[in-house]
C-alpha positions as CSV (number, residue, x, y, z in Angstrom):
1,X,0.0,0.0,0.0
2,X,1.7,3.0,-1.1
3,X,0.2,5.3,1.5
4,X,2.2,3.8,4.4
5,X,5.2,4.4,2.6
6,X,7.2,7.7,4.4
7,X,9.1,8.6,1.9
8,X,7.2,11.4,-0.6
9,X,5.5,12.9,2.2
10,X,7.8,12.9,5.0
11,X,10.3,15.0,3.6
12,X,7.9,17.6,2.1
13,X,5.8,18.2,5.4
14,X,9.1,18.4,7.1
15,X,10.6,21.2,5.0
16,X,7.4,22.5,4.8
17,X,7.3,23.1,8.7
18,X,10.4,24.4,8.7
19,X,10.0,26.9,6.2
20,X,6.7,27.9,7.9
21,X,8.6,27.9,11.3
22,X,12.1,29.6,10.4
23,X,11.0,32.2,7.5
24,X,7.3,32.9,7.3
25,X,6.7,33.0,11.7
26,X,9.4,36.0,12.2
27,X,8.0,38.1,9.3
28,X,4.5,37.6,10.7
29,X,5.6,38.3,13.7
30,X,7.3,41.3,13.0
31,X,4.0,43.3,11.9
32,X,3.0,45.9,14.5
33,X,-1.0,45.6,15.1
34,X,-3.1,48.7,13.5
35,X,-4.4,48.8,17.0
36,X,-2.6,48.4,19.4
37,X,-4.3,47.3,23.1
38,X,-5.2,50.0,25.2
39,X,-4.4,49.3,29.2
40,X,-7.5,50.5,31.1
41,X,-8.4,50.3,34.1
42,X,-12.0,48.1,34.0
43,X,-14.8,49.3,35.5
44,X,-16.6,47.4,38.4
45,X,-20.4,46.7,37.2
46,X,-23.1,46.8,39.6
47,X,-25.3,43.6,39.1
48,X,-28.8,43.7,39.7
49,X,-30.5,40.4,40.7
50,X,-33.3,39.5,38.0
51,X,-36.5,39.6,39.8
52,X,-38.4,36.5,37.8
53,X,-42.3,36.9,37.2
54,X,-43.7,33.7,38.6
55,X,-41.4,33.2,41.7
């Protein structure tokens, strides 16, 4: 059975991860975000208990 056999797709996927791992990962990485996360200071919410019709 030929899909048991390793050898055509064993060496692909592996040079395919590393070319997605050593060249394409730092120049993805290395784009700033258009916007950027702002550090605030959350506010605390007040929660009101639901008052249920029937009870």
């Amino acid at each position: 059975m030929p899909q048991l056999n390793p050898s055509p797709w064993l060496f692909i996927m592996i040079t395919s991860w590393f070319a997605l791992s050593l060249i394409f990962q730092p120049k993805t990485l290395s784009f700033t975000s258009t916007n950027p996360p702002i550090n605030k200071t959350s506010a605390a919410t007040k929660n009101h208990p639901w008052t249920w019709p029937w009870s």
